[in-house]
N, C-alpha and C positions, 0 to 999 in steps of 0.2 A: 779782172783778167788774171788766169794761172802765172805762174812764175814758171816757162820753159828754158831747163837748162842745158838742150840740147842748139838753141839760139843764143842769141846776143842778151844773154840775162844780165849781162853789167851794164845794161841800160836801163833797167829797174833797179838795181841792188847796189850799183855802182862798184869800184873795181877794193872800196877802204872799207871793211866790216869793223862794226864795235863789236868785243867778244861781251858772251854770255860771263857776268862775274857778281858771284855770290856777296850779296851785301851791299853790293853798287848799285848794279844795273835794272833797278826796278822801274815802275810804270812812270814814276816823276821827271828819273834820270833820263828815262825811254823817251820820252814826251822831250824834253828839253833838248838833247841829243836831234831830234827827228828834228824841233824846230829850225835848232842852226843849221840843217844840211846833212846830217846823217840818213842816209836811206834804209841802211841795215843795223838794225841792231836785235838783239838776244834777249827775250828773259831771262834773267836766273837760272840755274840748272834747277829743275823741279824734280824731285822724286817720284817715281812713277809709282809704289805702295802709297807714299801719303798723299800725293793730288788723288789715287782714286780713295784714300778714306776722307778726303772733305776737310782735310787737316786744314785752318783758319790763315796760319802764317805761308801754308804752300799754296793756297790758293790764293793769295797777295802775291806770292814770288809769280804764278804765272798769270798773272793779271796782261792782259790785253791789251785793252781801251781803244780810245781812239785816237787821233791826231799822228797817226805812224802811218809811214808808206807801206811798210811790210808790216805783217803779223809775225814773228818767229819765238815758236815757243821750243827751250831744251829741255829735253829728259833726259834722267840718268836711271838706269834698271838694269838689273839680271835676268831677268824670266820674260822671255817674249809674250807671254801670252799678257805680263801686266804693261809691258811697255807698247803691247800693240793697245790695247784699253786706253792706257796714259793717251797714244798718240790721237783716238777716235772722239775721247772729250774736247784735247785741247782744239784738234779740226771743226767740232762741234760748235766751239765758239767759237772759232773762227781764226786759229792757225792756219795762216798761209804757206810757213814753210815748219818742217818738225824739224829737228839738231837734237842728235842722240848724240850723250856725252860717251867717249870712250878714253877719253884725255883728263881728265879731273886727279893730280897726283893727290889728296887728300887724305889723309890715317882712314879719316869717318868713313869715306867714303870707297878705296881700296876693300878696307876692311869689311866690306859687305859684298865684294866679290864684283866691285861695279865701277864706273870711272875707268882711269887707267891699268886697273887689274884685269880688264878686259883684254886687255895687249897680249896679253900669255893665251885667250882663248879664243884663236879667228874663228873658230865654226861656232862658237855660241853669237859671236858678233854676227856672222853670215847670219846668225838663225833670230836673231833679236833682230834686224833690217828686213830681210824677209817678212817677217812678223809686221809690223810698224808698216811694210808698203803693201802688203796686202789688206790691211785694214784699214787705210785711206787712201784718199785720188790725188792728197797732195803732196810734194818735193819731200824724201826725206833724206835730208844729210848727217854728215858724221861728222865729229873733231875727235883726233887723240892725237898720243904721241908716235915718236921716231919708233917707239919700243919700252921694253918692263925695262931695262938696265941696256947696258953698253955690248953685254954679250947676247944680248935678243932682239937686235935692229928691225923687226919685221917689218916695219910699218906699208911697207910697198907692199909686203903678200894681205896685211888685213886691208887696203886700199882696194887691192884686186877683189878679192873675196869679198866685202862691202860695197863693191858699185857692181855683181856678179847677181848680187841680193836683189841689188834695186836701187839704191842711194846716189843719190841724183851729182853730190858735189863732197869734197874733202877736204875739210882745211887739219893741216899738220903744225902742232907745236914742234920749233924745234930742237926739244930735248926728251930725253927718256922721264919716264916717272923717276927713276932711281937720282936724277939729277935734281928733281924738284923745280926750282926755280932758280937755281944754281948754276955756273957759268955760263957760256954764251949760246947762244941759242946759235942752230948746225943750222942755214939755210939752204946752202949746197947738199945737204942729204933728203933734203926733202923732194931735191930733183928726179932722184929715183920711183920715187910714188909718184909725182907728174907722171913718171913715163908709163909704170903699172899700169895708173888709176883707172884711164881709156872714160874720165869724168874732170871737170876742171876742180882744181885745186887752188886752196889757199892756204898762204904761209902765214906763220903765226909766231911770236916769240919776238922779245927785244927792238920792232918796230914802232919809233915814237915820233918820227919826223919825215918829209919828204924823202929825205937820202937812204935814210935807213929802209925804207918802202922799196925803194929804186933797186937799192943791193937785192933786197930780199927778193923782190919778183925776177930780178936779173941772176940769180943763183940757184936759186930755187926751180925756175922754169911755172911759177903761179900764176893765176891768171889774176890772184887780187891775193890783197893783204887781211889779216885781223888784229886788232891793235885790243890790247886789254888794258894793263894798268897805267900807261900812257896816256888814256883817254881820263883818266879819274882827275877830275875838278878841270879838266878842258875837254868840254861836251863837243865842242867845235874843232876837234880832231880831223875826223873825219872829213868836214868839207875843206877843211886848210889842206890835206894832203892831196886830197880829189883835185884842188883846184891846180896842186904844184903840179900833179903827173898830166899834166892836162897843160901844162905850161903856164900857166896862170899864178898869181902871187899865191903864196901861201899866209892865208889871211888867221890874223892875231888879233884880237876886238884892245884897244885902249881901256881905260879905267870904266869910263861913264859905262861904253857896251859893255865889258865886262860887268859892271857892278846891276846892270836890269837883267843880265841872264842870269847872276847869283841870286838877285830876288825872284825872278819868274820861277827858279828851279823849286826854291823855298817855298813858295806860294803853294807849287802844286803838290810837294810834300803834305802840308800842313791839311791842304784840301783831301789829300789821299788817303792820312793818316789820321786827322784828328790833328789839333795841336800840341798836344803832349807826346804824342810816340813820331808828330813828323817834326818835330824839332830834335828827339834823339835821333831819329832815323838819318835827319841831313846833317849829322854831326860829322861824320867820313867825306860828305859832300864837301863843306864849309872849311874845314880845314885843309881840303886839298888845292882849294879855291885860292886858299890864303896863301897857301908852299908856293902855288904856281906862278903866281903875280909877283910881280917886278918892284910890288910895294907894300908894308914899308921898303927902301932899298938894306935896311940894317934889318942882316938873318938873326939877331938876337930880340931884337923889336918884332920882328916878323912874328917869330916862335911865340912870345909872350902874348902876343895879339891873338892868334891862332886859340891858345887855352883860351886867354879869356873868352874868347868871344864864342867858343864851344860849349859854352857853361850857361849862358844864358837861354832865359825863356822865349818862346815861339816869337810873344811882341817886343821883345827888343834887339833881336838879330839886325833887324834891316837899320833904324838908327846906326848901329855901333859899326857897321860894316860900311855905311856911308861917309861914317865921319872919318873911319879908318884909309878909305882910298881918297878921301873928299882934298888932301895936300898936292896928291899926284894928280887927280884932276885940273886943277888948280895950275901950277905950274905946267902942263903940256897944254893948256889954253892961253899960255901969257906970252 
């Protein structure tokens, strides 16, 4: 069944999106994420020049699969004519929805006239969406920011001019490129693109928990949130916050759960990747597992644990990270 975003599409996609994020969010994460509860989540940004030259590592970043409610694959491009191409593969196998990056503050990436440097150019965006929706039948949205800098807040006219195109839905980070990821993310400016957009919106930036969700769609005027580096090493983001807006607890897994979603996550790495590049690969995963857990309780024990346990080979991860939570288990069972 299509994803229509002229209905009640937060009943497929539900109202908490994991963003698209370079390094993170690939097919294992994707898959893990979906299992606990996550409805929406992102490929990687994929480059619309290297998925159409067959590049190896960008054609892993827009890897698929299966076991996901949604398909969504992101592109990042300049030239409409390679981003409608980009957009006709990834539909070909089977994107459900496309997410053109226009938000990506990145040196690499600015500096190739794409990402957030797009901010300075609405009629190429206009014409890169157009592009992209005339060349497939399915959903294509947008993510950027507020604007290039403080003094070129556009984002409500490139809103306008991108759902004019054809772009089904908009989520907004809430700061300029020129901010990077630097102070607080504006949620109340993004109320002004809600009102442009005449498409639903979602707000983006510095949302890590229920409340913060709460404010942001309450300032914002969004119909849903996206959470990015909040969700790294806690896949189960998503339905914890789904379940608080929804009045329900906002559910946090104990050691043991936590400690088979660390292995499932691993597992599907090592399957995805081979053992050798999916044990580097879950190195980002594994450590943020360890930051986020409540144990060891000593953050100097924590840290230590963390190296080591980043350094080991494929077959000894799941030992060391067993024995590592295996005290706190222990004690919340006695």
């Amino acid at each position: 069944m299509g994803i229509d975003f002229s209905t009640d599409w937060t009943h497929r996609l539900g109202r908490v999106w994991l963003a698209p994020m370079t390094g993170v969010s690939d097919l294992p994460y994707r898959q893990t994420a979906a299992a606990l509860g996550a409805r929406y989540q992102a490929t990687e940004m994929v480059a619309c020049d290297s998925l159409l030259a067959s590049r190896p590592d960008v054609l892993r970043r827009a890897a698929i699969g299966e076991d996901l409610p949604v398909m969504v694959v992101q592109l990042v491009g300049h030239d409409p004519r390679l981003v409608a191409e980009a957009a006709r593969l990834s539909a070909a196998a089977g994107a459900e929805i496309i997410d053109v990056n226009f938000g990506c503050p990145a040196k690499a990436v600015t500096g190739q006239a794409c990402g957030s440097a797009l901010m300075r150019e609405p009629d190429r965006i206009a014409a890169i969406v157009a592009a992209a929706c005339e060349a497939v039948d399915v959903p294509i949205t947008v993510k950027m920011r507020l604007g290039w800098d403080s003094a070129s807040l556009n984002a409500p006219e490139v809103a306008e001019k991108a759902v004019a195109a054809g772009a089904r839905a908009v989520t907004v980070h809430g700061r300029t490129r020129a901010q990077f990821y630097t102070g607080i993310a504006d949620w109340a400016a993004i109320r002004e693109v809600a009102h442009a957009a005449g498409a639903p919106v979602i707000a983006n930036g510095d949302i890590r928990d229920s409340a913060t969700a709460r404010s942001a769609m309450a300032l914002s005027g969004a119909s849903a949130v996206m959470i990015g580096r909040s969700a790294i090493g806690r896949p189960w983001i998503g339905r914890a916050i789904e379940s608080a807006l929804s009045g329900g607890p906002a559910w946090e897994p104990g050691p043991t759960e936590r400690l088979a979603i660390v292995v499932e996550h691993l597992r599907r790495s090592l399957s995805f990747y081979g053992d050798k590049l999916g044990a580097l690969m879950f190195r980002k995963h594994l450590a943020a597992y360890i930051d986020a857990a409540p144990w060891p309780e000593d953050a100097q024990a924590r840290r230590e644990a963390r190296a080591r346990l980043c350094r080991l080979p494929a077959n000894e991860i799941e030992e060391a990270l067993a024995a590592l939570w295996t005290p706190a288990m222990e004690r919340l069972a006695a």
